[in-house]
PAVEXBA-646655 format. One record per residue: residue number from 1; x negated, y negated, z negated of N, C-alpha, C in turn; residue in one letter. Coordinates in nm, 4 decimals, always signed. Example, Ala and Ser with C-alpha at 12.3 -4.5 7.8 and 13.67 -1.06 7.14 Angstrom:
BEGIN
[1; [-1.3190; +0.5690; -0.7800]; [-1.2300; +0.4500; -0.7800]; [-1.3200; +0.3300; -0.7800]; A]
[2; [-1.2850; +0.2250; -0.7080]; [-1.3670; +0.1060; -0.7140]; [-1.2900; -0.0030; -0.7870]; S]
This chain:
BEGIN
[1; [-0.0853; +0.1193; +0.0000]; [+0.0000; +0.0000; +0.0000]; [-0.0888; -0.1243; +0.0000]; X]
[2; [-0.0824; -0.2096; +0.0887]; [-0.1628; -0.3461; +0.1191]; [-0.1279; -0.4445; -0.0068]; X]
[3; [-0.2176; -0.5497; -0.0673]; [-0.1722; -0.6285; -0.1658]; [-0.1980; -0.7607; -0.1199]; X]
[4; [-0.1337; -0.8548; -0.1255]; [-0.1725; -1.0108; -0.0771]; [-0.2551; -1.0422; -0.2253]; X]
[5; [-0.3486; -1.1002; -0.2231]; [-0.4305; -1.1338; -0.3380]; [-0.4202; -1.3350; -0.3264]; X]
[6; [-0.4537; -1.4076; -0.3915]; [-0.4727; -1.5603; -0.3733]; [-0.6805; -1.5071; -0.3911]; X]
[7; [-0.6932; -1.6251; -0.2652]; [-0.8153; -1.6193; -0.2657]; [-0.9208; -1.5882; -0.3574]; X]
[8; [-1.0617; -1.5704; -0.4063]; [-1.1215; -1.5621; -0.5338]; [-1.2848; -1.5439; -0.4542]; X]
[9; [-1.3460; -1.6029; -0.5162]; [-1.4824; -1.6029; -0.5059]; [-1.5652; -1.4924; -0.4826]; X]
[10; [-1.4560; -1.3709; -0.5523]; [-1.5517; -1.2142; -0.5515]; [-1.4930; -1.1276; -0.4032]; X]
[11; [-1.4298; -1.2357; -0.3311]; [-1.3445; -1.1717; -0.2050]; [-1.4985; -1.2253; -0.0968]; X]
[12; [-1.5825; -1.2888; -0.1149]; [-1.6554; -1.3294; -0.0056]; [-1.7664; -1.2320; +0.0964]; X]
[13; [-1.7904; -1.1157; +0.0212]; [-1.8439; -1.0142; +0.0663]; [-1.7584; -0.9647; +0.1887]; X]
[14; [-1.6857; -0.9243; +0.1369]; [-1.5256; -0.8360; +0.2249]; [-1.5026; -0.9035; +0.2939]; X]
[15; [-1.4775; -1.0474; +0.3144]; [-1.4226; -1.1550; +0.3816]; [-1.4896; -1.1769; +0.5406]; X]
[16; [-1.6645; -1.2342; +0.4540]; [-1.7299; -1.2401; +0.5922]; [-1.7577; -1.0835; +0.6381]; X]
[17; [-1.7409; -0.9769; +0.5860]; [-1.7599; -0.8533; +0.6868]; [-1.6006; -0.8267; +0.7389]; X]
[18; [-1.5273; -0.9296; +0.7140]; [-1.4278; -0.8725; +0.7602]; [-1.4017; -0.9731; +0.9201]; X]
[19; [-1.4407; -1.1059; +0.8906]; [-1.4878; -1.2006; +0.9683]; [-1.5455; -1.1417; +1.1273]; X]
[20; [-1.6885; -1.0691; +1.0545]; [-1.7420; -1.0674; +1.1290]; [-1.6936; -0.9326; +1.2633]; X]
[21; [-1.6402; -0.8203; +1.1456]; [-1.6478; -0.7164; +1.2463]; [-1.4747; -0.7191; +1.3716]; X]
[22; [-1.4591; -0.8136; +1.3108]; [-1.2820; -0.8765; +1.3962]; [-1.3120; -1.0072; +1.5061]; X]
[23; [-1.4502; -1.0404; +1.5198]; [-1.4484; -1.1458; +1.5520]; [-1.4382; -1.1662; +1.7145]; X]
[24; [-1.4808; -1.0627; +1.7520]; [-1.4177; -1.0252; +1.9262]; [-1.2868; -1.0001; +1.9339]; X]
[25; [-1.2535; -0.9476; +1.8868]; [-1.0940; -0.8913; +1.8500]; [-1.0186; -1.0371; +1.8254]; X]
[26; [-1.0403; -1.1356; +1.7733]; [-0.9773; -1.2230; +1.7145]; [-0.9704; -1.3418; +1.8226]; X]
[27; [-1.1187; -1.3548; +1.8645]; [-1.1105; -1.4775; +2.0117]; [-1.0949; -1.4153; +2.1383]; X]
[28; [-1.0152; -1.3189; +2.1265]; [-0.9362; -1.2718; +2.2513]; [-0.7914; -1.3086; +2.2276]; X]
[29; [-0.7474; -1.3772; +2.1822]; [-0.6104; -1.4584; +2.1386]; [-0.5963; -1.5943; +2.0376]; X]
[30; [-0.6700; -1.6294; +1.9896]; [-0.7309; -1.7508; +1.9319]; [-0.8432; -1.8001; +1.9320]; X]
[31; [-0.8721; -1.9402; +1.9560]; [-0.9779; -1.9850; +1.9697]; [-1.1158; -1.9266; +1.8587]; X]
[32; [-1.2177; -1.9149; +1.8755]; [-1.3501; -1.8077; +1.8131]; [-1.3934; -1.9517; +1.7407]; X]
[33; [-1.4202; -1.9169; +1.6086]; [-1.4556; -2.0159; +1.5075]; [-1.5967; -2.0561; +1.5302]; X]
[34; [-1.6721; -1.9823; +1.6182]; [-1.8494; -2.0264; +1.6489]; [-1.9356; -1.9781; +1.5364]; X]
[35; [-2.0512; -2.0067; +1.5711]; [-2.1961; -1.9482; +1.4739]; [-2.1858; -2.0268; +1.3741]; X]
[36; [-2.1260; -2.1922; +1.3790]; [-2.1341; -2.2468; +1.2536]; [-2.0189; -2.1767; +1.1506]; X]
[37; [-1.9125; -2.1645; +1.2021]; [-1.8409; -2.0261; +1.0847]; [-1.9157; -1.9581; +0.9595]; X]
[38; [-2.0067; -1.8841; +1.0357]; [-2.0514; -1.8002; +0.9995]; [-2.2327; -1.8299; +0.9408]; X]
[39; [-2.2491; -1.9401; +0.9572]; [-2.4073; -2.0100; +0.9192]; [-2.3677; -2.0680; +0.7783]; X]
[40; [-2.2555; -2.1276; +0.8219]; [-2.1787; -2.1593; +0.6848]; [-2.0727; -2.1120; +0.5902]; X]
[41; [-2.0522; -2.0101; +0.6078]; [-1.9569; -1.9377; +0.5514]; [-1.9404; -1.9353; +0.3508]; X]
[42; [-2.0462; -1.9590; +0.3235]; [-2.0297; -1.9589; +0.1674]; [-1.9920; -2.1176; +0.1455]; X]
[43; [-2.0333; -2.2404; +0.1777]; [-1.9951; -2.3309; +0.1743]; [-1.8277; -2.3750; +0.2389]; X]
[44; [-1.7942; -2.3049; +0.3342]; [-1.6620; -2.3053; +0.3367]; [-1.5927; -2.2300; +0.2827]; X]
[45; [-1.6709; -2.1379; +0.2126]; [-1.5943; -2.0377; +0.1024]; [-1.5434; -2.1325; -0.0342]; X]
[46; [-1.6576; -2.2121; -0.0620]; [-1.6216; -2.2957; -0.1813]; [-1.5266; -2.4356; -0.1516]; X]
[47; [-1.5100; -2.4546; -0.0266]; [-1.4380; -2.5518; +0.0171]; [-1.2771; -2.5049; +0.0099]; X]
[48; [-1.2708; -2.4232; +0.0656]; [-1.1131; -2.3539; +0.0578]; [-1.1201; -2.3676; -0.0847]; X]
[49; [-1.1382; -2.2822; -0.1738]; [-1.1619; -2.2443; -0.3017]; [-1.1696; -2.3561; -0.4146]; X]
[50; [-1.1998; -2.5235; -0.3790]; [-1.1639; -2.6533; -0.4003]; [-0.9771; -2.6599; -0.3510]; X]
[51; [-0.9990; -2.6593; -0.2423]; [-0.8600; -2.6912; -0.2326]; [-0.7578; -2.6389; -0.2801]; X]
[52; [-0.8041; -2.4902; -0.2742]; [-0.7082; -2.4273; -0.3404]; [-0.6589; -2.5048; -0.4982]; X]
[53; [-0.7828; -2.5327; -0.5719]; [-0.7791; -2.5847; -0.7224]; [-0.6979; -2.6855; -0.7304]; X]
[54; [-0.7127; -2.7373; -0.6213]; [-0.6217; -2.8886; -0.5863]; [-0.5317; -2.9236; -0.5700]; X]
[55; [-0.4527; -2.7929; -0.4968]; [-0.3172; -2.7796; -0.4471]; [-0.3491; -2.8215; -0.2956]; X]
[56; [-0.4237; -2.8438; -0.2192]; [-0.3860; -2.8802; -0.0951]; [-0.4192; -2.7220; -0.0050]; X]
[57; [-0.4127; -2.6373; -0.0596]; [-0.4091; -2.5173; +0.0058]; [-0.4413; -2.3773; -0.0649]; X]
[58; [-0.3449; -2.3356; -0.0014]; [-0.3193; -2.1684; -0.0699]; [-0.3888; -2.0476; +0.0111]; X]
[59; [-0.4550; -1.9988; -0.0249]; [-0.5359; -1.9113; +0.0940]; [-0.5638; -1.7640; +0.0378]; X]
[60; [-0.4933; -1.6545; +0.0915]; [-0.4804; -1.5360; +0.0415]; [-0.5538; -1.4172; +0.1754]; X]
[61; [-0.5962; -1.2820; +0.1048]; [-0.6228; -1.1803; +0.1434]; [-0.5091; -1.1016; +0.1170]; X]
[62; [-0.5216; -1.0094; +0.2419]; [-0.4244; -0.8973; +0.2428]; [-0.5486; -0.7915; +0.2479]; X]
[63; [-0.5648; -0.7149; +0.1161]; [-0.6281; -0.5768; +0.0792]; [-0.5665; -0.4620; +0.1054]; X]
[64; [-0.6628; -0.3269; +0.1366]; [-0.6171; -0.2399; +0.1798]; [-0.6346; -0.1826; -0.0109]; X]
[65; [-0.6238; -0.0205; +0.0344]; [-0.6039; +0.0710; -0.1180]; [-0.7777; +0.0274; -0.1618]; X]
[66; [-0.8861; +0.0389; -0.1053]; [-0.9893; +0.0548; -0.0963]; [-1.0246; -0.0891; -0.1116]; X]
[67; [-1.0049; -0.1999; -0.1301]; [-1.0239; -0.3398; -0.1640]; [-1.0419; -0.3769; -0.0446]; X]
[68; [-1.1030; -0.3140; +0.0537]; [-1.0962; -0.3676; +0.1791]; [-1.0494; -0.5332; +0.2348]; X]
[69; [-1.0534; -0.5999; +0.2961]; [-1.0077; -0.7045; +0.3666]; [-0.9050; -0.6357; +0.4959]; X]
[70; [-0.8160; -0.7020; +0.5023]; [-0.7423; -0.6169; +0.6330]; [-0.6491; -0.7356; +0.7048]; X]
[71; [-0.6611; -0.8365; +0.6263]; [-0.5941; -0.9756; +0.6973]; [-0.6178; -1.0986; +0.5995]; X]
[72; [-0.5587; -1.1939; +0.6519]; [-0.6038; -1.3384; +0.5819]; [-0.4207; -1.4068; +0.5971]; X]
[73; [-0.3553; -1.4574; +0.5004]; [-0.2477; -1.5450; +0.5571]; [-0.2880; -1.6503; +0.4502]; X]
[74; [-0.2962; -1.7733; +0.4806]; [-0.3138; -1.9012; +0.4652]; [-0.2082; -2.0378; +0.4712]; X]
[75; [-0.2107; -2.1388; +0.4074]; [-0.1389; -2.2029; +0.4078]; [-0.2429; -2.3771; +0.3601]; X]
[76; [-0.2152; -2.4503; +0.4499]; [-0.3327; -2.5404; +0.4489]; [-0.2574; -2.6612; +0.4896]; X]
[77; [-0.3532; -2.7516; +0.5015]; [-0.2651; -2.8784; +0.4996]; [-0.1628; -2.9472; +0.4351]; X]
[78; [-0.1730; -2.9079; +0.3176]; [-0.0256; -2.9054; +0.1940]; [-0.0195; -3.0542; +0.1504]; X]
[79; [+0.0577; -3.1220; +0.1988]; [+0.1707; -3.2489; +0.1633]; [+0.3189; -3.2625; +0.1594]; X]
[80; [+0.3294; -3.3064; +0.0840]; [+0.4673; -3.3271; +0.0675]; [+0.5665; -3.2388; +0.1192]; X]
[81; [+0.5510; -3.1069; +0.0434]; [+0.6399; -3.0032; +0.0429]; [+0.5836; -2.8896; +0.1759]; X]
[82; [+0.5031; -2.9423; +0.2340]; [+0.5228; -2.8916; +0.3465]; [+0.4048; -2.8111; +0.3473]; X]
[83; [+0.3826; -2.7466; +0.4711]; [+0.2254; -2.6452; +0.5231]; [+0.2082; -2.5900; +0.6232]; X]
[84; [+0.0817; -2.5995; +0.6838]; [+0.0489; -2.4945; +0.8111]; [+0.0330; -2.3538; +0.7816]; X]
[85; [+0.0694; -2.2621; +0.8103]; [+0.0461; -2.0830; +0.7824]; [-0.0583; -2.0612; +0.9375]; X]
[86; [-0.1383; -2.0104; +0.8942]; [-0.2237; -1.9259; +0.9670]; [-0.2270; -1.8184; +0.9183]; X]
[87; [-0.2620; -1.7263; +0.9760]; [-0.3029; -1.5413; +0.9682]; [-0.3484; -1.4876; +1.0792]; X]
[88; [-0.4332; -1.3784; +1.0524]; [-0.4982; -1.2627; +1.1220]; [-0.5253; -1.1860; +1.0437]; X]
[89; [-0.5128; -1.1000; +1.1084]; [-0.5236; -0.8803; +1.1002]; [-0.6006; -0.8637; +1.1361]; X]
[90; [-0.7176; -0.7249; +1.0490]; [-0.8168; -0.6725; +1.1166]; [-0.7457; -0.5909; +1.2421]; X]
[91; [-0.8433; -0.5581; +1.3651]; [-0.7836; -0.4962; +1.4623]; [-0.7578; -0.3583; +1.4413]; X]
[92; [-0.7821; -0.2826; +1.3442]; [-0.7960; -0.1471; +1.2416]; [-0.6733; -0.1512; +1.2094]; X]
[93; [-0.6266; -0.2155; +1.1526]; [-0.4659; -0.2607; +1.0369]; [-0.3554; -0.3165; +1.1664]; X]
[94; [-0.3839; -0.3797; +1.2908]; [-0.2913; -0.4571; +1.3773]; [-0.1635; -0.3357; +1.3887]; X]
[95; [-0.0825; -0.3992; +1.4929]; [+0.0613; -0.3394; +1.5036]; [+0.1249; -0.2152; +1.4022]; X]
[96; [+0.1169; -0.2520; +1.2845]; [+0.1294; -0.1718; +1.2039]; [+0.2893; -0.2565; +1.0950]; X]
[97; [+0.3427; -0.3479; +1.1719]; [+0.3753; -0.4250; +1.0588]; [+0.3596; -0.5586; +0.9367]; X]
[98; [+0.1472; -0.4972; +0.9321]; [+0.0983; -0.6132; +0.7839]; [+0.1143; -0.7464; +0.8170]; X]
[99; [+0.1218; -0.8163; +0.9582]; [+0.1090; -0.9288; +0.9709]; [+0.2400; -1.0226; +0.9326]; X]
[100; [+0.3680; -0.8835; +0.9606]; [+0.4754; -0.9826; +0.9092]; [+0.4930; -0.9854; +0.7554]; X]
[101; [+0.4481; -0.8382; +0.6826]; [+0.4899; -0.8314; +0.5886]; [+0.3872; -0.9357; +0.4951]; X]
[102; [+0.2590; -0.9635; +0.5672]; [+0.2194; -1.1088; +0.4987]; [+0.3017; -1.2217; +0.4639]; X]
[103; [+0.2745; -1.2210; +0.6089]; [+0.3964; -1.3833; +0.6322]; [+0.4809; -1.3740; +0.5743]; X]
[104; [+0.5918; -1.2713; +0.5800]; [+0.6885; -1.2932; +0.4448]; [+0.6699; -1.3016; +0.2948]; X]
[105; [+0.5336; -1.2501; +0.2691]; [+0.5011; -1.2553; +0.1326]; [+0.4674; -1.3916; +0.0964]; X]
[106; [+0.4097; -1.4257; +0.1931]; [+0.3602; -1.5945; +0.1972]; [+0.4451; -1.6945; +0.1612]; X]
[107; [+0.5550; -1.6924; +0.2697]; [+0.6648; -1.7417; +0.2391]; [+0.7466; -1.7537; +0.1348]; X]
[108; [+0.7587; -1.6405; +0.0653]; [+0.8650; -1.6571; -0.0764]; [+0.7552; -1.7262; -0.1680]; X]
[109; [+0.6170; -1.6454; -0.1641]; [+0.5464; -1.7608; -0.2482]; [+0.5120; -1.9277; -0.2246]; X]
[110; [+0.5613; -1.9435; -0.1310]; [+0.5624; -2.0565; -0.0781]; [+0.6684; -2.1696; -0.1297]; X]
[111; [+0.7613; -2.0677; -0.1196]; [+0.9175; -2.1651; -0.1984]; [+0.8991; -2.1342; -0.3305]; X]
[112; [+0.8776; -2.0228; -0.3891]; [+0.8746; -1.9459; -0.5936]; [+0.7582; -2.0474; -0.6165]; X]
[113; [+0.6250; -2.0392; -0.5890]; [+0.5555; -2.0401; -0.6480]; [+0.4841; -2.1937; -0.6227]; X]
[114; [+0.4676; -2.1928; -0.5208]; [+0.3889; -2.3339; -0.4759]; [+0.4991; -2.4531; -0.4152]; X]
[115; [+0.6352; -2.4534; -0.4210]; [+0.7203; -2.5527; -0.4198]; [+0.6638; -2.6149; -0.3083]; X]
[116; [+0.6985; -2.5448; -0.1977]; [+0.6934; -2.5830; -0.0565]; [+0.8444; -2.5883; -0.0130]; X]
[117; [+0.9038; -2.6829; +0.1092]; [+0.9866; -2.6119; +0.1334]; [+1.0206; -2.6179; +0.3179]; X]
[118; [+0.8772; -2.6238; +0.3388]; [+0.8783; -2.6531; +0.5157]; [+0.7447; -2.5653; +0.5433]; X]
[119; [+0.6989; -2.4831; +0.6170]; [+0.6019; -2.4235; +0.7224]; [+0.6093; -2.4985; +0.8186]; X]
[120; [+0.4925; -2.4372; +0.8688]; [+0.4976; -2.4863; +1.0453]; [+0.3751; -2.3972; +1.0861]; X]
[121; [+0.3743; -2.3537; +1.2157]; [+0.2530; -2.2683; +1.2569]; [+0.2752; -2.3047; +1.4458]; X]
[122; [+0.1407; -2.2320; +1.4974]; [+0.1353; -2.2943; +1.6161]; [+0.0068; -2.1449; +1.6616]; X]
[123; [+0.0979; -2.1060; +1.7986]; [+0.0348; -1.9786; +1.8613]; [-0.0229; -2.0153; +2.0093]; X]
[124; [-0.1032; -1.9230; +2.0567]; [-0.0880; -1.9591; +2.1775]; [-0.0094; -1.9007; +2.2640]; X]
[125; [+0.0508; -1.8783; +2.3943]; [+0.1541; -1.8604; +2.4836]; [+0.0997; -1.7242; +2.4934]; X]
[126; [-0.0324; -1.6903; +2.5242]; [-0.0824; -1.5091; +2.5196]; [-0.0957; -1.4474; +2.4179]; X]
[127; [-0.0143; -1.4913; +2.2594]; [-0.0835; -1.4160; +2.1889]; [+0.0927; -1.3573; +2.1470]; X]
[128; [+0.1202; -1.2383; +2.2018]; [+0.2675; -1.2141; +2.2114]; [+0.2883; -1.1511; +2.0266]; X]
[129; [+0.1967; -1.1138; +2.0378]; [+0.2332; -1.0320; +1.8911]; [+0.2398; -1.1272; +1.7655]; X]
[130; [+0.1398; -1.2542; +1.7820]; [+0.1588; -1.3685; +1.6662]; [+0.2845; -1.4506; +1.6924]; X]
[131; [+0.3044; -1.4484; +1.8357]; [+0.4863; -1.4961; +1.8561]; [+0.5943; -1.4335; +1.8017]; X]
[132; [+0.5774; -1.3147; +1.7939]; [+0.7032; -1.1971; +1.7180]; [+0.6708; -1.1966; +1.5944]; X]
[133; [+0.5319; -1.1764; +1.5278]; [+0.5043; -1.2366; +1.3797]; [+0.6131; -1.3155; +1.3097]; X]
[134; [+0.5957; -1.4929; +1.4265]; [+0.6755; -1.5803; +1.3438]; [+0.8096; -1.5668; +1.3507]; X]
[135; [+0.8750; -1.5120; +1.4771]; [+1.0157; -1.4867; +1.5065]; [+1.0789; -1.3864; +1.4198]; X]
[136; [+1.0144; -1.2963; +1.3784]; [+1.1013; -1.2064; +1.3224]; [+1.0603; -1.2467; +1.1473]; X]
[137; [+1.0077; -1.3559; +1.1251]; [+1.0103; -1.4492; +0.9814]; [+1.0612; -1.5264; +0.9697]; X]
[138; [+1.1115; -1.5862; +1.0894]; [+1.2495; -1.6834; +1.0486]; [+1.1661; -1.8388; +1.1251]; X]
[139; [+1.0626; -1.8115; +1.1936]; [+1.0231; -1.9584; +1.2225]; [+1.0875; -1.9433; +1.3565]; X]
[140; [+1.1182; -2.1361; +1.4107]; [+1.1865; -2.1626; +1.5186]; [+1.0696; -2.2515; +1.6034]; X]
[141; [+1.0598; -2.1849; +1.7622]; [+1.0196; -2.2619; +1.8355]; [+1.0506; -2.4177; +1.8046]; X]
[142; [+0.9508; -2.5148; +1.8312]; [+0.9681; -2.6802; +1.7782]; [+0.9387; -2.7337; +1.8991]; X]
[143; [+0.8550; -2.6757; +1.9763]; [+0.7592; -2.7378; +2.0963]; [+0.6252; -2.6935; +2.1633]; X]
[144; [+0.6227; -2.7081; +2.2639]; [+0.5025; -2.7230; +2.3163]; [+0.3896; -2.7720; +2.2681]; X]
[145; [+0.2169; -2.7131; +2.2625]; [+0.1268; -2.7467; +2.1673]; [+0.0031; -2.6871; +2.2944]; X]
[146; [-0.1054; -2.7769; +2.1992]; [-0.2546; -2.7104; +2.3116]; [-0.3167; -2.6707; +2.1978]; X]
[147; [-0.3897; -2.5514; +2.2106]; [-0.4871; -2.4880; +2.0989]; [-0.6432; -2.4751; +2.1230]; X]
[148; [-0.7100; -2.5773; +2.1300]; [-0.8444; -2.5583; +2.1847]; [-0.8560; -2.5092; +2.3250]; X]
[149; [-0.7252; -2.6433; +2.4256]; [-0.7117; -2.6249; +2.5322]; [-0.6456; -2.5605; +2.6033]; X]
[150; [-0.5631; -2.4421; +2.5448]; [-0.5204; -2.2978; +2.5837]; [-0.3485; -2.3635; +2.5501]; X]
[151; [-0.2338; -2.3346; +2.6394]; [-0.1212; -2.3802; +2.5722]; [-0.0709; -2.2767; +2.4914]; X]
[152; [+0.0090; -2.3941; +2.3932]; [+0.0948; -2.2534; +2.3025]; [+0.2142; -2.3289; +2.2357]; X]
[153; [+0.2717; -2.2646; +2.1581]; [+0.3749; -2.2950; +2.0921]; [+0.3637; -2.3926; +1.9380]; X]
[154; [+0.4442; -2.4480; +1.8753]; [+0.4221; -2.4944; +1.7685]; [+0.6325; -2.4473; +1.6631]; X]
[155; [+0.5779; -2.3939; +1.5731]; [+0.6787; -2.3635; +1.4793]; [+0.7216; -2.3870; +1.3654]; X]
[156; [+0.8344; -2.3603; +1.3281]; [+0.8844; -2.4440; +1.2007]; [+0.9910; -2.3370; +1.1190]; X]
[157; [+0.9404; -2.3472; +1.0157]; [+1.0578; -2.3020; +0.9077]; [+1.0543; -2.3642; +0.7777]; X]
[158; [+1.2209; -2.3156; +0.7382]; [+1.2402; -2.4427; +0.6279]; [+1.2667; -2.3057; +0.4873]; X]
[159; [+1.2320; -2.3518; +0.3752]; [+1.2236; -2.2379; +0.2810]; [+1.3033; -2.2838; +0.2085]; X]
């Protein structure tokens, strides 16, 4: 059974190997985060990990039985009720389900816990499976969006 965890400092091992070994897998449908990602990865480890303290962002692992890393759902940009959700699945764990059952986990903690009461997320037009992600969670097409050039969608749900 997969567990959504809230981020933690002792997740950074798992994280960047989880980073790393998804990372072809991942910029074949979203833009590829680059070498600085990954040159810097402990410093943006402690940066999330600020914000988190702060409230301007909630940033969770989805663990396998084995502590594993097996996805990331995120919530960033936090003002005034509101937030961006991002997520990705290792390609090991994909079409299996975890990505929605994140997002929905995200979500109720989103309204219970962190007194949100708006999402918004934004895919690109080829990435069919992060489109059914948000659709079958309750987010509504809003508009047209560019993602590091590539077109895509932009979405909205209200909690």
């Amino acid at each position: 059974m997969p567990e959504l965890q809230p981020l933690r400092p002792d997740h950074a091992p798992a994280l960047l190997a989880f980073e790393r070994e998804n990372r072809a897998y991942f910029a074949a449908t979203v833009p590829d985060r680059g070498e600085e990602y990954f040159a810097r990865f402990e410093e943006r480890l402690r940066a999330l990990l600020d914000d988190q303290a702060a409230g301007a962002g909630f940033f969770h692992v989805v663990t396998g039985a084995e502590g594993e890393v097996l996805g990331r759902v995120n919530l960033y940009e936090v003002t005034d009720g509101s937030a961006d959700l991002g997520y990705r699945i290792a390609e090991r764990a994909a079409g299996r389900g975890l990505a929605t059952w994140g997002v929905r986990e995200v979500c109720a903690r989103a309204a219970e816990r962190y007194g949100l009461t708006v999402l918004t997320a934004s895919t690109t037009l080829d990435n069919a499976a992060s489109r059914a992600v948000l659709s079958r969670t309750g987010f509504t097409v809003v508009g047209a969006t560019q993602l590091s050039g590539r077109p895509g969608l932009s979405y909205r749900r209200s909690l």
